[in-house]
N, C-alpha and C positions, 0 to 999 in steps of 0.2 A: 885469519889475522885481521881482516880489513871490520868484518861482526864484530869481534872481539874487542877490536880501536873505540869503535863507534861505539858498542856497549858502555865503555868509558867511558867515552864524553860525555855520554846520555847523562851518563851518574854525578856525573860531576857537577853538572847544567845544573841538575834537577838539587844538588844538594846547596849549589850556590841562590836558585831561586828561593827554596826553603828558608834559608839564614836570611834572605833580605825580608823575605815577609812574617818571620818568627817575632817580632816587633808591636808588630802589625795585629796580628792574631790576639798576641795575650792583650792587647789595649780592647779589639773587640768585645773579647769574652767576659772583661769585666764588669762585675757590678758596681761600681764607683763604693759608695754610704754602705752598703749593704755589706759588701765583702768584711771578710774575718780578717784582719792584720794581725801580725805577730806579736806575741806576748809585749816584746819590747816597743811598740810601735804601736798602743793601746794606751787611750787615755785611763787614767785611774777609774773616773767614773764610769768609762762605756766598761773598761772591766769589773767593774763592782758590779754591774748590772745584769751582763752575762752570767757572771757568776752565780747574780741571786742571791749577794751579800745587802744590796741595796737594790730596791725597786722601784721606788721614785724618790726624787732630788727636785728639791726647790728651785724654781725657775732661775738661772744668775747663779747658784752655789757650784761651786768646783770643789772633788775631793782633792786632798793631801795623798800624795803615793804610801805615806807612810800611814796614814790611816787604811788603806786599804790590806787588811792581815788576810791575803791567801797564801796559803803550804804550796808550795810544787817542790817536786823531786829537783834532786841536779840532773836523770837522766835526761835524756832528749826526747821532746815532743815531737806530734805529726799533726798537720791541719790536711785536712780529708773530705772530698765532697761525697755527701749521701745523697744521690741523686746530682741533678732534677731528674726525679724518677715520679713513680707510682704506688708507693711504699702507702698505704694506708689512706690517704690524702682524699681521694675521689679528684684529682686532678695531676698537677706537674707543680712540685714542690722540692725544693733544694735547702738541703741541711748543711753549713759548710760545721766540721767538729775539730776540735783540738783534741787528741788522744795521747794518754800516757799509756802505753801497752794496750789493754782492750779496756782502760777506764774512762770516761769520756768527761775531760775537763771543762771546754768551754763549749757550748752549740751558737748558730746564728739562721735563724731560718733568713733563707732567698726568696723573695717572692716576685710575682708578677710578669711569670711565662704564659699564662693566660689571659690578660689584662684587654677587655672589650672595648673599655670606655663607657660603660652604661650609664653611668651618671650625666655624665656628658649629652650620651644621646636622646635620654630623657627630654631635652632640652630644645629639641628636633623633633616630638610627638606630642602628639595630643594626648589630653587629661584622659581619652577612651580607649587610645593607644596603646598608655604606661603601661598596663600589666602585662601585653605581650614582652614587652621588655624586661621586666624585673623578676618576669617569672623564672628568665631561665639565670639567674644570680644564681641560689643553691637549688640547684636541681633534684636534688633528695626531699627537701621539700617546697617546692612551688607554690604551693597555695599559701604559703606561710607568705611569701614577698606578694603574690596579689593580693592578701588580702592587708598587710600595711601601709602599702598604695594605695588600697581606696580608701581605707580609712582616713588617710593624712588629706585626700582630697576630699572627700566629702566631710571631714570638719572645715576645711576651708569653706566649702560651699555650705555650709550650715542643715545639708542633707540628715531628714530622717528616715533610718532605714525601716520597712515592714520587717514584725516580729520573726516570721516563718523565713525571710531574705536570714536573719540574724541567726535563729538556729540552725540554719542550711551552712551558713558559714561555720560552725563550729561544729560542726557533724564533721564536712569535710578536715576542716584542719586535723582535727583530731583524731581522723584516719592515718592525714597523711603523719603527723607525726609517732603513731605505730607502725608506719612503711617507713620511715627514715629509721626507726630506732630497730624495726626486725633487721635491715639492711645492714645498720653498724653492729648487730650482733653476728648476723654473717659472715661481716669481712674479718673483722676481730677473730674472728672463730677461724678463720684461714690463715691467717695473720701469723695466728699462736700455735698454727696447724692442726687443726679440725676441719676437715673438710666436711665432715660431717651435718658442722653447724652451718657451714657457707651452703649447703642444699637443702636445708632443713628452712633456711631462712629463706632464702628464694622462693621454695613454695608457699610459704604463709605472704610471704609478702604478695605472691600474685594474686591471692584472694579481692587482697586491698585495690591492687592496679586494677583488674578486672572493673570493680565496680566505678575507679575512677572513669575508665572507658566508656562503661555505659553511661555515664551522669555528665562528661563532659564531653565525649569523642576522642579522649588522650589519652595516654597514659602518663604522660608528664609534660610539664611548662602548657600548661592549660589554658589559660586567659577564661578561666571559669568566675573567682569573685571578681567583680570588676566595679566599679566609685557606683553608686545607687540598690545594688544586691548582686543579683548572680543572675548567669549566662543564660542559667532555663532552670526550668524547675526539675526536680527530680521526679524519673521516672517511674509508670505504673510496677509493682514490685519490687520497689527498693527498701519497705521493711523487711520483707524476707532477704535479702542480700546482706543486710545488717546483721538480721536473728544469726545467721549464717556465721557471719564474723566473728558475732560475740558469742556464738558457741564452741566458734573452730580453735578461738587463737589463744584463750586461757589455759586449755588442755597440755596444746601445745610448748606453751610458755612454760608449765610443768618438768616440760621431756628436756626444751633448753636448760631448765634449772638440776636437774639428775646428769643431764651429758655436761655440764660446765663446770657448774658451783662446787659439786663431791670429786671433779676429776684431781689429782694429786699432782697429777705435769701442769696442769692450768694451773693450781691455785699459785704452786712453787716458781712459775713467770708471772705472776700478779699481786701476790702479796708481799706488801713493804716497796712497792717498785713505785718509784716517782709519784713520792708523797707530796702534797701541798698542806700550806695549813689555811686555816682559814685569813690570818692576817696576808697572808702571800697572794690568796687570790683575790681579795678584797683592794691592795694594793696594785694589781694587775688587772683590776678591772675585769676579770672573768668572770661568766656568768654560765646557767644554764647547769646539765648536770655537773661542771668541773667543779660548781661553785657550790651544789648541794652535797659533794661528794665530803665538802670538807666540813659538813655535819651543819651548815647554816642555810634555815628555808625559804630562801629567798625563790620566791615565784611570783611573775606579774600576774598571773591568774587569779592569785590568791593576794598579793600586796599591792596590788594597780589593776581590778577589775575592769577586762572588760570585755566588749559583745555580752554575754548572759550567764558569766563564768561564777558569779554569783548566787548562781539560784541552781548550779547541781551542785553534788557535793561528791570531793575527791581528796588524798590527802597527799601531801609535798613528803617526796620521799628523798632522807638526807642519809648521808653515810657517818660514818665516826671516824676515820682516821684520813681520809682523802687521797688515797692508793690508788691504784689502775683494779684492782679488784672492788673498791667503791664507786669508782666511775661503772664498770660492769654493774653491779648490782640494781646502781640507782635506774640505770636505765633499763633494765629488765624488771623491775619494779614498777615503771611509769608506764609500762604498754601495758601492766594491768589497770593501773590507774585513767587510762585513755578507755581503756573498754568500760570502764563504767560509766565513764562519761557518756562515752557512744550508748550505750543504753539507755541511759537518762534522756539523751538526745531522743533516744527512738517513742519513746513514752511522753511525749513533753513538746513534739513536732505541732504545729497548730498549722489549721489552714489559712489561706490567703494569700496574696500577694509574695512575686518571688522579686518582687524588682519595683522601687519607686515608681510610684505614677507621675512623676514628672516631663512635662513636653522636652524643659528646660534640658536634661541628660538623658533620658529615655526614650530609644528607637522607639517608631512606632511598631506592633504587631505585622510579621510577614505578611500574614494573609491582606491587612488593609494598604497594602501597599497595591497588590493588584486592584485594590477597588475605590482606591481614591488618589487622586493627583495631589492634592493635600499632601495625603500621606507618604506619598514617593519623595516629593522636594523635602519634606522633613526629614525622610530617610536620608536622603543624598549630602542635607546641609550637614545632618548629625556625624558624617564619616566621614566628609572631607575638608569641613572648617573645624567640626568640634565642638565644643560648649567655653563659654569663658568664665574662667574660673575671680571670684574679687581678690584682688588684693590682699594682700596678710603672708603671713608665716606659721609654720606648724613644725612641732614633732610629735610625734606617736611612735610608740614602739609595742609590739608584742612578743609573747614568750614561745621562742619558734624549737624545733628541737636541740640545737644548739647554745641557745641562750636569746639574752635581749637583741632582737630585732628591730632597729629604728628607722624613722623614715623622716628625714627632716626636710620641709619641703616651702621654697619660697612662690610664690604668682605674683605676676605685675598688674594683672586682670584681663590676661590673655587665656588664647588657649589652651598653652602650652608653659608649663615650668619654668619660673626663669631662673630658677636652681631646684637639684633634689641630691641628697647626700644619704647615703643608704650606712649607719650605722651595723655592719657585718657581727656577726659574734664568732663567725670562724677568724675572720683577721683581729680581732682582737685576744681571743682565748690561744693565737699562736706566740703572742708576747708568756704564756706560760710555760714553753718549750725548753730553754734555756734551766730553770730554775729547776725543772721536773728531771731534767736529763742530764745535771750533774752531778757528778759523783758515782753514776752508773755505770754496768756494763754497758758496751757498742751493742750485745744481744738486745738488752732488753729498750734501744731505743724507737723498735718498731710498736713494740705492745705499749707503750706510752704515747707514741705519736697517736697509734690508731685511739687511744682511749682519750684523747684528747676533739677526737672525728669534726677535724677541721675539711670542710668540702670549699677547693679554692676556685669555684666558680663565684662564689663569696666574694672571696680574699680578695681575686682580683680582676674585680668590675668593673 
């Protein structure tokens, strides 16, 4: 009896503590701006926007409710979190949805379970410092954020790079952006359930990691380009690692196009699924494949030239209707378009300098550090003060595998940043979620998310 008493009370305690802190709890877990509110409790224009009836609105204009004409049933809705999970993302992303049965009416993506501050910290590092830090933003591909860091500092510093520092950098990039696009054809291919494709891409992708290994000691977040060239020069036998690449991975691409494209369950979760048109992504600001999908070729490689993007030749591969099966396409299309480049690169490498010869950002040589006192204080000054960068403002952007990559970067004529704002194309190409995923089945809003291959190391930096 006396167990039995006290079992009670226990219960009781525990149910009266629960109700005082149930208050409490839901105030924590909120997102404030972010969260999804109820239909009724929705301004006309955040819901025209959701909706994807309107996607931008004139600074100061407010709609009419009665201008906004959405249908909904009389039955009753449900708002539902998809996540914060792991759902295609490459990190922790949260979908909050409004569903009519399995239709999905409104989406609101949550972001900022990840959130580092790297802008910020920028701001705390030296000009020789930054690309440790930016590298690791989207981690799929790295060398894409070091190398729009240096670029933005060394136009501030009026830095010109050696030719062979220039093709070094577009050899690499252009690696890694057939390791970020073998890797979204992987997970996609898990996604959709292929497992097939998810070990198919693994192996080709290691090809690629490998030789970043040998060429910088990584396999990712490298601090390989860094502001005046690159970290070291490439290794005795790295044409043959190339020949290698651009033998293996065309073949390959083949076997992906036979096990995807003709499969009949893949095509029937891909086609007609979370169409864009080109007004919608143009309005939305997306870029990258989401925005060639919807048949317009927009590439800075080809419409904002730059490093030596000019002197090979490759062609901008768009879709026709803007589906998740064009988003597929396009980017199984541009890993062959990357190996030509890589080949051009390997035919077209010139000798010389891997890195400015400047005292001003340029360590000295290891070896003369043991053999001159000079060169040791130079060393010492260059990694614990830095270089001081003049005065000014910059943006540069590059076309990284997700889309436009910016870097906008202010100096006071210090060593260190006194702002840098990194232009993401994964947090902006997530403002396309909402418009892509309504009207949809709840099924098909993983093979959209993924075809969308937002990595929120990005998103929230």
């Amino acid at each position: 009896m006396t167990d039995t008493t006290d079992s009670g009370s226990h219960n009781r305690f525990e149910d009266e503590l629960y109700e005082e802190m149930e208050p409490t709890l839901i105030a924590e877990t909120s997102e404030g701006a972010q969260e999804m509110l109820a239909r009724e409790d929705t301004r006309p224009a955040e819901l025209a926007k959701e909706y994807g009836s309107t996607l931008r609105l004139p600074e100061g204009i407010e709609l009419d409710p009665s201008d906004v004409n959405i249908e909904t049933a009389e039955d009753q809705t449900m708002i539902i979190n998809m996540g914060p999970q792991h759902p295609s993302t490459h990190g922790v992303l949260r979908i909050m949805m409004e569903l009519e049965g399995e239709t999905v009416l409104r989406t609101k993506p949550v972001v900022g379970y990840l959130h580092t501050g790297m802008e910020k910290t920028a701001e705390g590092l030296t000009f020789l410092q930054g690309p440790t830090n930016v590298t690791r933003m989207d981690y799929l591909a790295p060398l894409h954020n070091e190398l729009v860091f240096s670029l933005a500092t060394e136009a501030l510093l009026g830095l010109e790079i050696p030719e062979r520092a220039t093709w070094i950098r577009m050899l690499m990039v252009e690696l890694n952006r057939m390791s970020s696009h073998i890797m979204w054809m992987a997970t996609n291919g898990m996604d959709l359930g292929s497992t097939s494709m998810m070990i198919y891409g693994f192996r080709e992708r290691e090809l690629i990691l490998s030789f970043f290994e040998k060429v910088t000691g990584l396999r990712m977040n490298h601090n390989y380009i860094r502001p005046g060239g690159v970290a070291a020069d490439l290794p005795d036998g790295w044409e043959d690692d190339i020949s290698v690449i651009c033998d293996t991975i065309p073949p390959r691409l083949a076997e992906y196009n036979q096990l995807l494209t003709g499969q009949p369950i893949f095509r029937r979760r891909v086609d007609g699924v979370g169409v864009m048109t080109t007004d919608q992504a143009l309005a939305l600001s997306a870029t990258g494949p989401i925005l060639r999908a919807t048949g317009l070729p927009w590439d800075l490689r080809k419409d904002k030239p730059y490093l030596y993007y000019d002197q090979v030749e490759f062609d901008v591969v768009v879709g026709s209707v803007g589906d998740t099966f064009d988003r597929y396409a396009v980017r199984l299309n541009e890993i062959f378009e990357s190996t030509r480049i890589v080949g051009q690169i390997l035919e077209k490498m010139p000798k010389g300098d891997y890195k400015v010869q400047s005292r001003k950002v340029t360590p000295p040589p290891r070896k003369r550090i043991d053999e001159s006192m000079e060169a040791l204080i130079h060393h010492f000054k260059i990694y614990t003060e830095g270089y001081k960068v003049p005065e000014g403002e910059v943006y540069v952007s590059v076309e990284s595998p997700r889309g436009e990559l910016g870097c906008y970067m202010v100096s006071d004529g210090s060593a260190r940043p006194y702002r840098m704002h990194i232009r993401g194309p994964s947090f902006v190409n997530l403002q396309s979620l909402p418009p892509l995923l309504h009207g949809g089945f709840i099924a098909d809003a993983i093979a959209i998310i993924s075809s969308v291959d937002p990595v929120m190391g990005e998103v929230d930096r």
